[in-house]
N, C-alpha and C positions, 0 to 999 in steps of 0.2 A: 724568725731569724734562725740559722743553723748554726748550733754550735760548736765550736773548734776546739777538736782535741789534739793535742800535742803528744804525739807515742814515740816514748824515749827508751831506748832498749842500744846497747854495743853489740847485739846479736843481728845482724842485717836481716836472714830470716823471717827471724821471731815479729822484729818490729814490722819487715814489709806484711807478714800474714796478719797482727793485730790492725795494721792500720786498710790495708786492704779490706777488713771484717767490720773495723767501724765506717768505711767509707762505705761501703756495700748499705750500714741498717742507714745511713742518711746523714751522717756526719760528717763535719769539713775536717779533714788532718793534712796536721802536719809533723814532720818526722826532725827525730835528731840523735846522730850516734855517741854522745856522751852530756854528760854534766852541762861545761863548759858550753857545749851549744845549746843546749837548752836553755841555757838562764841567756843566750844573747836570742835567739825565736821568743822568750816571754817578754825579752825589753823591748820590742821591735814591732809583735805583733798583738793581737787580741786573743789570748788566750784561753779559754773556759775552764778546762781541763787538762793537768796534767795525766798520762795513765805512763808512771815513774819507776823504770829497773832502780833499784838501790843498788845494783854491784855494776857498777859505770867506770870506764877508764877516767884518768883527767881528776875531774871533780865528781867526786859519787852522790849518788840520788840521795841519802843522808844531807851531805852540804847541801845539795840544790833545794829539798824542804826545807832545811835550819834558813837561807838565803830568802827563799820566797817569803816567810815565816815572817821574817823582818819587815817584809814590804804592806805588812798591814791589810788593811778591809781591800787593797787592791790587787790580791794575789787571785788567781786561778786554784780550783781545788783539785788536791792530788790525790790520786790512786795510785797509790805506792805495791809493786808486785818483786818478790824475791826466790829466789830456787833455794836460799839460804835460810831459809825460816826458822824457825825455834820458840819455842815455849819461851814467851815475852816480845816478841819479834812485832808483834800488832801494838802491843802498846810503847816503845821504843818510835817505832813511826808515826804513832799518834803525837810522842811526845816532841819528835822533830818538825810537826807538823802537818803529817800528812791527815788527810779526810778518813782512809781508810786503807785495807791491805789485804791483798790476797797471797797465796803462796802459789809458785809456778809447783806445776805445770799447771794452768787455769782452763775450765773449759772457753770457747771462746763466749759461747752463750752467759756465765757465768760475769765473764770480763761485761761484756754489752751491759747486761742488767745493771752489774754496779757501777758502771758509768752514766747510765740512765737515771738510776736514786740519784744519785752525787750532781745531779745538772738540772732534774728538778729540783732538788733541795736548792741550788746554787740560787733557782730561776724563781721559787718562792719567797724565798730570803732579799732576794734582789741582787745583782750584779756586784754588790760593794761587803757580803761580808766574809769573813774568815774566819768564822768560827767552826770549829771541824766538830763532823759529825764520828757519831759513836763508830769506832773502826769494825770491821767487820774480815773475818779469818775466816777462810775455806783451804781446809784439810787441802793435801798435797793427794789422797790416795781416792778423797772424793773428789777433787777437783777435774778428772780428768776422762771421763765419760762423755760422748755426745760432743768431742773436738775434730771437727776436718782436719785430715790430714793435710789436704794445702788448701790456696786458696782457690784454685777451683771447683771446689766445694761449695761456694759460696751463690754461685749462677741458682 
């Protein structure tokens, strides 16, 4: 079964090239341009995966972990990504909830990989739990090597 990530980004861009990149390695997405929609795509649909902007109009990716957070062994795990990062910023999203954290600008190779740990972990654990794994930080100045410029890059 394939599983469905949910790429949440108010950047239209940003979100159509990550979701374009995980549709491309074999994953089903789905898109949403803030907060607010995304916690109504998680009630609605089967979620696996959030991959979470924290700087969202509406409702920011902070509430929508603290929200998910609440909903128990039933939530989808989130990879939470910020252009705002800072020394504690991994463990702040750990404590809202999220799985883990990258900092923008992310390679996309980088983005795949750790949505790949995070969905095997998901898929060894089994569908039902929420216990978030050890977050994970990748530097803003390494992060950014080895990214296509669009997505046609991607063929």
């Amino acid at each position: 079964m394939t599983s469905t990530v949910l790429v949440v980004d108010d950047h239209d861009d940003l979100r159509e090239l990550f979701a374009t990149y995980l549709r491309h390695a074999g994953l089903q997405v789905l898109e949403a341009s803030d907060g607010a929609e995304a916690l109504r795509v998680v009630a609605r649909a089967s979620v696996d995966l959030l991959l979470l902007d924290l700087s969202l109009p509406e409702v920011d990716g902070w509430e929508v972990a603290r929200r998910l957070g609440r909903a128990g062994n039933d939530r989808p795990s989130i990879l939470a990504f910020s252009g705002h990062a800072l020394a504690g910023s991994a463990e702040a999203a750990h404590e809202a909830g999220c799985d883990a954290f990258l900092a923008k600008p992310a390679s996309l190779r980088v983005v795949l990989s750790e949505v790949r740990r995070l969905l095997a972990l998901r898929h060894e654990r089994g569908d039902d739990t929420a216990e978030p794994v050890e977050s994970t930080v990748v530097p803003c100045h390494l992060a950014t090597h080895d990214r296509p410029a669009s997505p046609a890059h991607l063929s």
